[in-house]
C-alpha angles and dihedrals in degrees: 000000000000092000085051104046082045087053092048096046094050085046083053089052107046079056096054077045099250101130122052150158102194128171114241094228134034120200118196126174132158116251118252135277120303142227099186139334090290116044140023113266110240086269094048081047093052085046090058090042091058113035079060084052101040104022118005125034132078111292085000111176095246101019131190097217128078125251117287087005121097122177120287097221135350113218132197134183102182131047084253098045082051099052090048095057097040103081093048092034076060093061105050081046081233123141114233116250105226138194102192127220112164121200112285146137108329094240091049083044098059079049106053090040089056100058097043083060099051096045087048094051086051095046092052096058099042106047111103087201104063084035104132089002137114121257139192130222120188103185147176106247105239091062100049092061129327123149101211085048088057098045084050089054094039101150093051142029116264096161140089089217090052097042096046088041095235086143083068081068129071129254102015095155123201109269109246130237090236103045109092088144106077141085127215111215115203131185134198133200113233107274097004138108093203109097120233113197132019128184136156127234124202121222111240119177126183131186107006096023106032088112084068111111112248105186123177113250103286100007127113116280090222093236121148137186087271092065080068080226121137098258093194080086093218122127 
């Protein structure tokens, strides 16, 4: 009875968020430009070549990551999401966490996403081995913030923004359809699942990958039908 009642009282506390393992840095970023529902375009393909190169992979020229640290896990939920973190995910010799939606019917889609997102944002605060540590989240835009998406799902969270209470903080913008070229930088305090600190980065290539649009946050990516990319800018 005793071990019963203590089980129950530590469930009961990791839901008044109490108990946590939460990681010290989230790293979101969109996946990359997009020919159809099921693969990267060749642009969305350079883009996972060189954030590996430039951000994200192992001895990468303008890494995320401070000096003598590397993630702790990279994580996807879509076959693009997916594609974009392989490549950097390589380098590190880590497997991609995935939480796996495949293309479907737009309404089943919302679902499943929705529940891939929410399973991820629990996971992620409750995983003792990614506790203090730095994650990546390579995610489809909608479920990281959007407004309309939240209004549609009013009576849960759906959003990235909403599970990992970024809405508690000021100026988390919706993420736009034609933004693939940002990351989301998220801190947490130790033992807590409140963050502490938000800012946005903007992706900036040179040499290889200066052909890479680099658009400012809400502006026009500059892609046209030649690029052989999806230009409606949904997942």
């Amino acid at each position: 009875m005793l071990s019963r009642l203590l089980a129950a009282v530590l469930f009961c506390s990791f839901g008044l968020e109490v108990a946590f393992a939460a990681p010290s840095r989230v790293i979101i970023l969109r996946h990359g430009e997009k020919e159809d529902a099921w693969q990267l375009c060749g642009i969305g393909q350079e883009r996972a070549a060189a954030l590996a190169a430039n951000y994200l992979g192992r001895d990468s020229a303008d890494s995320l990551f401070a000096a003598g640290e590397g993630p702790a896990a990279f994580l996807a939920v879509t076959l693009h999401t997916l594609e974009l973190a392989q490549p950097a995910a390589t380098t590190w010799s880590l497997p991609i966490t995935l939480y796996s939606v495949l293309p479907q019917k737009d309404e089943d889609k919302d679902q499943a996403l929705n529940r891939a997102t929410q399973q991820a944002a629990s996971d992620l605060m409750s995983n003792p081995a990614w506790q203090g540590k730095t994650v990546v989240m390579s995610w489809e835009h909608k479920h990281i913030a959007n407004a309309k998406l939240e209004r549609a799902f009013s009576d849960e969270k759906v959003t990235l923004r909403q599970l990992l209470k970024l809405d508690k903080l000021t100026n988390v913008p919706d993420w736009p359809s034609g933004n693939y070229d940002y990351f989301w930088i998220v801190d947490f305090a130790k033992d807590s699942a409140m963050p502490t600190g938000f800012r946005m980065v903007k992706q900036e290539f040179s040499g290889t990958y200066a052909n890479l649009p680099s658009n400012d946050w809400g502006e026009p990516n500059g892609l046209t039908a030649k690029s052989k990319c999806d230009l409606k800018g949904a997942e």
